[in-house]
N, C-alpha and C positions, 0 to 999 in steps of 0.2 A: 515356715508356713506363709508369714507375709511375702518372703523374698518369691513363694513360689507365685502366687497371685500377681504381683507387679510383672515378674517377668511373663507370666501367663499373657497379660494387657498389655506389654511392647509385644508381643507376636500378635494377639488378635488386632489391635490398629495399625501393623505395618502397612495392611491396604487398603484400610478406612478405617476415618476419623472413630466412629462412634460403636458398643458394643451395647450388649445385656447385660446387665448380671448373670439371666440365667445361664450364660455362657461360660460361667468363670464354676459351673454346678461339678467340676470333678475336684474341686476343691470344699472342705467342710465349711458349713454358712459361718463360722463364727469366725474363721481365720478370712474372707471375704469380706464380712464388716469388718474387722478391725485395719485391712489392709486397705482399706476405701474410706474409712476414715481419716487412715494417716496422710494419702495422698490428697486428699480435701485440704485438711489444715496445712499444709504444703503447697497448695496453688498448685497442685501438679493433677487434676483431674477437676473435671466438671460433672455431677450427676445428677438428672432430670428426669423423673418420672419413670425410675430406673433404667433410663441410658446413660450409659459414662462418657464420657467423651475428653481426647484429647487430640491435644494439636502439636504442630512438631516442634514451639519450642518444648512442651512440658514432656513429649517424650525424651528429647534431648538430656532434658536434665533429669528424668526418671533414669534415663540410660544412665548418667554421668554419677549416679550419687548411688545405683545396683554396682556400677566399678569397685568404688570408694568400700563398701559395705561387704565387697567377698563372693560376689553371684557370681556366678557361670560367665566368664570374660567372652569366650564362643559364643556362648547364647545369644548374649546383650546384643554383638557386633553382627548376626545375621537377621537379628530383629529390629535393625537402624538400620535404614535407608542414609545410601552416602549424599546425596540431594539436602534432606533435611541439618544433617551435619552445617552443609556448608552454609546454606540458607539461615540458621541459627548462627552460624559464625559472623557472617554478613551482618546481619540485623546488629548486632550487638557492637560491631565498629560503626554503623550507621546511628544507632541510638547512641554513641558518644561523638557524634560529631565529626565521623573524618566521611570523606567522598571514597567509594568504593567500584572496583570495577571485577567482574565475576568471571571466571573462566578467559584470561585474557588471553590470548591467541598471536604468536609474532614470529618471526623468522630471522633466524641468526647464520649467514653463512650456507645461505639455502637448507637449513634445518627448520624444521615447527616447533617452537616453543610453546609452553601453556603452562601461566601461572594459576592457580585455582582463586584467590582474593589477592587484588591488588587496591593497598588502602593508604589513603595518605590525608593529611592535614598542613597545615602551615609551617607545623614543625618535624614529623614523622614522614615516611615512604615504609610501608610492611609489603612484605611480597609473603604472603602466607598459604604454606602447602598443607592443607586436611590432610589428617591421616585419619580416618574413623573406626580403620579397624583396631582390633585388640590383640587379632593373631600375632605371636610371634615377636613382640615387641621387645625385641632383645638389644644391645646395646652396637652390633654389630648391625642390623639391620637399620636404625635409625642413625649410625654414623655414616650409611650408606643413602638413606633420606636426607639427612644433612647435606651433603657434598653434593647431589643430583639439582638439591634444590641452588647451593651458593651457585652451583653450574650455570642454570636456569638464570639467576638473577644479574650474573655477570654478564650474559649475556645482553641481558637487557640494557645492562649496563651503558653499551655500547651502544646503545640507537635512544640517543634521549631526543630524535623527532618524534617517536613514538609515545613520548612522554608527552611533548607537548601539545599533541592531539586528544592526549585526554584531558587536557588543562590544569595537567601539576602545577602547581606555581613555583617557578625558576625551580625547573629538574638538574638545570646541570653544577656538577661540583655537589650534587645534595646526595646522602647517603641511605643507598636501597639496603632493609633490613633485614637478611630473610629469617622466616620463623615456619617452626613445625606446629601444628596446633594438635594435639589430641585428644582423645576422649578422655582416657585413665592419667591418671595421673605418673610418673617417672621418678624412679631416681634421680635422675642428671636434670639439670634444669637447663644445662646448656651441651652442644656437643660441635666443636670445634668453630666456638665462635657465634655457633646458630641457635637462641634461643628457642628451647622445646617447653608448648606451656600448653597445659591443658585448660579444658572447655571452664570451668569452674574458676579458672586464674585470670580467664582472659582480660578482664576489666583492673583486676589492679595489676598485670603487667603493663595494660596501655598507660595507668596513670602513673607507676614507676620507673618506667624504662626511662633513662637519659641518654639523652641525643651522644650526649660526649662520655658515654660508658667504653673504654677500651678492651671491656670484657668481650662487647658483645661486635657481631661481625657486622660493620657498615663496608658496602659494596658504592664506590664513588661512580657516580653517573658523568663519562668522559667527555668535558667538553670538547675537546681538543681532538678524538678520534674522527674519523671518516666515519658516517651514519652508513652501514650497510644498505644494498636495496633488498625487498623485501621479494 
């Protein structure tokens, strides 16, 4: 009953913020309050004067914690907007301190590249590919997300003027990290080298990850190559 209510409220605010209650009336009043309660004491709803209201990080982590708990993995994934994904990804390397650049745009060998978050601090470089969906998230499909992304990031690899126009501090010889980020959670925490972490983990991978983990895939940024032109 609750889970139907919650996921009822990710589809009514996929395209506005704020609902009724008596919107949510093909469900029985009791299983209503108590699912609007529990989202209260959770930070994951606001309710005033019987409007509800949420925003996209709190449907993010409504999304991410209906994962966790066994709902309709479809459902969830058509009623999250891939926008807010990332914009919640964003904020969350921005709230711990690294400089972030969104949807970055480059060309390798007259090819268009596009990283979706490029985040870096003093000590890190993340090149990190959203995935928001839940479809299909099979082991064979994310080793194939994996290798598109290390693609992507090798690339980049190669043209560290483009690094220095967003003001990395000393890009070259520093190692790009790439990472899959997703909603649910995974068995594999890693797949051939590329850290897969979900939306829930994101904060203590940043504060665990080490620079000098051989586990994980550092893509070295080539001083010594010829900068492609763009």
């Amino acid at each position: 009953m609750v889970f139907d209510v919650q996921l009822r409220l990710l589809e009514l605010t996929n395209s506005r913020p704020s609902v009724r209650l008596n919107e949510l009336r093909a469900v029985p009043k009791r299983g209503i309050d108590e699912a609007v309660d529990a989202l209260r004491e959770s930070g994951l709803l606001d309710l005033s004067d019987g409007v509800l209201t949420m925003d996209a990080r709190q449907r993010v982590m409504l999304a991410e914690q209906l994962v966790h708990s066994g709902a309709d993995a479809k459902r969830i994934s058509r009623s999250l907007r891939w926008q807010e994904f990332e914009d919640f990804a964003d904020k969350i390397l921005l709230d711990n301190r690294f400089f972030t650049r969104k949807h970055f745009v480059y060309k390798c060998s007259g090819r268009r590249r596009e990283i979706d978050i490029l985040a870096w601090n003093d000590m890190f470089l993340f090149a990190v590919d959203c995935k928001h969906w839940l479809r299909s998230l099979s082991t064979g499909r994310m080793k194939e997300a994996a290798r598109a992304q290390t693609e992507r990031v090798t690339a980049l690899a190669e043209r560290p003027e483009l690094l220095h126009r967003l003001k990395v501090p000393n890009p070259e010889g520093r190692g790009i990290i790439p990472v899959i980020l997703t909603l649910g959670e995974l068995r594999e925490q890693s797949i051939d080298g590329v850290p897969i972490v979900s939306v829930s983990r994101l904060v203590s991978f940043i504060y665990g990850v080490s620079p000098i983990d051989l586990k994980l895939k550092h893509i070295r940024v080539d001083s010594s190559s010829q900068s492609r032109l763009a």
